[in-house]
N, C-alpha and C positions, 0 to 999 in steps of 0.2 A: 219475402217477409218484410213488414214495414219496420220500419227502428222508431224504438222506443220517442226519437227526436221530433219526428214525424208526429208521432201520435200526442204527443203533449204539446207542440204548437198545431194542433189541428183544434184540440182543447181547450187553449186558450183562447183561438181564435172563435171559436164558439161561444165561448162565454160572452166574449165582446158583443156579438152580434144577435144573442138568443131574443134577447126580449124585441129586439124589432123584425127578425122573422118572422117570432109567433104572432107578431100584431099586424102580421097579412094575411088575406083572405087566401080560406083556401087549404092555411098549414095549420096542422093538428100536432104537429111534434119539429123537435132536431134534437141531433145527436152526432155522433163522429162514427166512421165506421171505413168501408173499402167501395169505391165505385165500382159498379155494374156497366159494364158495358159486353151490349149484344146480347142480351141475358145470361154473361157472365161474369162472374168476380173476380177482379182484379188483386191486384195489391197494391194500390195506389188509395192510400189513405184520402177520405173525404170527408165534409159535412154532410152529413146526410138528411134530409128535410125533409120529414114527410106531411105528404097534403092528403086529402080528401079524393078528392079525381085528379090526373094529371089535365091540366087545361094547355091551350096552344097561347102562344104569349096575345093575340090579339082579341082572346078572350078574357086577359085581364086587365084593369084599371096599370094607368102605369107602374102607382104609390104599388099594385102588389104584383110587379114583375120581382123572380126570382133570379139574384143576380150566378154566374157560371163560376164563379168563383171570389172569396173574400180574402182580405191582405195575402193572396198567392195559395190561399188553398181551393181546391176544387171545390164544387159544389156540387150533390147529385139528387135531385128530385125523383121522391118513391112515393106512388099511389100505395096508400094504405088503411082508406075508408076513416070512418068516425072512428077515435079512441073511449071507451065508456069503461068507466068501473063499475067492476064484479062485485 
């Protein structure tokens, strides 16, 4: 189970950093949430950033590589198509 500590500097750290993820090609969302690894869920609190298709990094421009981690938080890239309101 992650502590409450965790999760509000995962938060914060998000906040720092939200507007210049969004302004990469690619990401249609972030949020904080638990890494996936192996398609499964962990408990290791992360940023969670979601894009459009996962691209391989030498498909993208440098300005929009996704960096693996922010001030010590992870970072975990989720294909999750176009977001559109209902």
């Amino acid at each position: 189970m992650a502590s409450q500590e965790a999760i509000a500097r995962a938060q914060t750290v998000k906040a720092k950093y939200e507007r210049d993820l969004l302004r990469k090609r690619n990401v249609v969302g972030v949020g904080v949430g638990f890494r996936e690894h192996a398609g499964q869920m962990t408990d290791e609190v992360c940023i969670v950033v979601s894009v459009r298709v996962k691209l391989r990094p030498d498909q993208l421009a440098p300005q929009d590589a996704l960096p693996t981690q922010l001030d010590g938080v992870p970072v975990d890239v989720k294909a999750t198509g176009a977001f559109r309101a209902l």
